[in-house]
C-alpha positions in Angstrom: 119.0 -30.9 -136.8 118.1 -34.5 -137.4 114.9 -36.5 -135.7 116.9 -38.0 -134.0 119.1 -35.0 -132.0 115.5 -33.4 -131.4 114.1 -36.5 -129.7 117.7 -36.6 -127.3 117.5 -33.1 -126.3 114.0 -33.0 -125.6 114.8 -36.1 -123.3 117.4 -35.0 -122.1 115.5 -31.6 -121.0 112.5 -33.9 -119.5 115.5 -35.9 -117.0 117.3 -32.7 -115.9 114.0 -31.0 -114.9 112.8 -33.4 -112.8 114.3 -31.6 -109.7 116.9 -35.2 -109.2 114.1 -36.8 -107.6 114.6 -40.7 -106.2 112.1 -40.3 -104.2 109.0 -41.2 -105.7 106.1 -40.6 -103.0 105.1 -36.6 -102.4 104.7 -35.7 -98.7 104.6 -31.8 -100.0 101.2 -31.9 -98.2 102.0 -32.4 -95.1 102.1 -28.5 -93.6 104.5 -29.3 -90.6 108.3 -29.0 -91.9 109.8 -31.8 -89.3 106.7 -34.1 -89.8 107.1 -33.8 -93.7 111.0 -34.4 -93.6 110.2 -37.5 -91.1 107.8 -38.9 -93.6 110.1 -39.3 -96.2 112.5 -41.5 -94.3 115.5 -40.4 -95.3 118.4 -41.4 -94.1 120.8 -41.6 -97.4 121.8 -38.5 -99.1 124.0 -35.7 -100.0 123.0 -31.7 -99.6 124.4 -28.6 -100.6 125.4 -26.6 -97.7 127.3 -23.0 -96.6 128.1 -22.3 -93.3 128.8 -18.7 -92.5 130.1 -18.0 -89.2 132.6 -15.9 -87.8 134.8 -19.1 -87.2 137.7 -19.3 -89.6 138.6 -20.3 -92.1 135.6 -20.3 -94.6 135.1 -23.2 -96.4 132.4 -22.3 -99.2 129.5 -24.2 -100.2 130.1 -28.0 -99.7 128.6 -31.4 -100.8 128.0 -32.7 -97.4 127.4 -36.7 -97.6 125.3 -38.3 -95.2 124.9 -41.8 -94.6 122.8 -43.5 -91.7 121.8 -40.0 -90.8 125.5 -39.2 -90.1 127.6 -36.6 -91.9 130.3 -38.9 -93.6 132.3 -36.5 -96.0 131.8 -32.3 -96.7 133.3 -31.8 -100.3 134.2 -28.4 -101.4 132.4 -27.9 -104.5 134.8 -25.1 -105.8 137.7 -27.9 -105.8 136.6 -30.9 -105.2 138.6 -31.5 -102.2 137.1 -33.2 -98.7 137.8 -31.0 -95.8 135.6 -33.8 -93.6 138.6 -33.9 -91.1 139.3 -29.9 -90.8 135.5 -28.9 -90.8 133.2 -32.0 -90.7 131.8 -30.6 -87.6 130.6 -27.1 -89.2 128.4 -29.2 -91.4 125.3 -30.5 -90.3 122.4 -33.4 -91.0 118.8 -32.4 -91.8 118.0 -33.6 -87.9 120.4 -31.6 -86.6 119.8 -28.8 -88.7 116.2 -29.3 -86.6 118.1 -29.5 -83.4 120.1 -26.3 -83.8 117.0 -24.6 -84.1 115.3 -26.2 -80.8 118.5 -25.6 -79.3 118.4 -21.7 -79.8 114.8 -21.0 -80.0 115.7 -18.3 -77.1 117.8 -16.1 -79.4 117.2 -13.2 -80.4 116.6 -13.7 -83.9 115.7 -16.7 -85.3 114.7 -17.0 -88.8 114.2 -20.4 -90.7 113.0 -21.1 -94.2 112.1 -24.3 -95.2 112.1 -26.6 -98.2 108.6 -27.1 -99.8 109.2 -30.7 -100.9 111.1 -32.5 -98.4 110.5 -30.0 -95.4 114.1 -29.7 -94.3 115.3 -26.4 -92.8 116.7 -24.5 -96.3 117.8 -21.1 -94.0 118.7 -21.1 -90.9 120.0 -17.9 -89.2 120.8 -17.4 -85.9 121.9 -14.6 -83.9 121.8 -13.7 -79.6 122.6 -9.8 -79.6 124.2 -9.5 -76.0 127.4 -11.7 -78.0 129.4 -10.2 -80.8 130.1 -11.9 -83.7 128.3 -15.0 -82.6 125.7 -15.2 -85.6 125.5 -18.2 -87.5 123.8 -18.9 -91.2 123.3 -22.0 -92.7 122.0 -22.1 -96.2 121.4 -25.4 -97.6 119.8 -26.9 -100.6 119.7 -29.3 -103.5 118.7 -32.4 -101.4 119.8 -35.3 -103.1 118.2 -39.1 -101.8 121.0 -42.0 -102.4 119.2 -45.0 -102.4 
């Protein structure tokens, strides 16, 4: 392997580890999940998301794209189709995410993770026990900041 195809790959490896970063100031310190997401501002970005709900049909994990802290397209990562107009509602913001949760903090089980960077809710699961087939799980990840 020449100098030269060592020096791309090792670059190459340094880029794609860097966690797609655009953000370049580190709130990670801040120990309240809603006050570190706020610090970061954003407002611009796309998520990884998977709704699991016994609402049909199932739609998989989606890019959902968010501009001006509105949802403004859900792309199905398995085929690259947008399903905005059939399911854009299922798909939610990093404030909302935080709103569903106020919103239900009376269930009966309520269990959030968060995300140690940016502080948004990675897991959310939701369930009242009195209602069947009512629970609701949100997994999302890969927060991506579009500048």
């Amino acid at each position: 392997m020449s100098r030269l195809s060592i020096l791309f790959v090792c670059c190459f490896a340094f880029v794609s580890c860097r966690d797609n970063n655009l953000v370049e100031n580190d709130y990670s310190y801040i120990s309240d999940p809603r006050a570190r997401w706020r610090a970061y501002n954003l407002t611009n970005y796309i998520i990884e998301q998977d709704v699991h709900c016994f609402c049909k049909p199932y739609f998989g994990k989606c890019f959902v794209y968010v501009q001006s802290d509105t949802v403004s397209d859900v792309i199905n990562i398995d085929n690259s189709t947008s399903i905005f107009s059939v399911a854009g509602r299922r798909f939610r913001t990093v404030n909302q995410l935080f709103e569903l949760i106020d919103q239900n903090k009376n269930a009966d089980q309520l269990d959030v993770e968060y995300n140690h960077r940016y502080g948004y809710p990675s897991r959310v699961f939701i369930d009242y026990f009195e209602i069947v087939d009512e629970e609701l799980s949100i997994v999302t990840q890969n927060l991506k900041p579009i500048k």
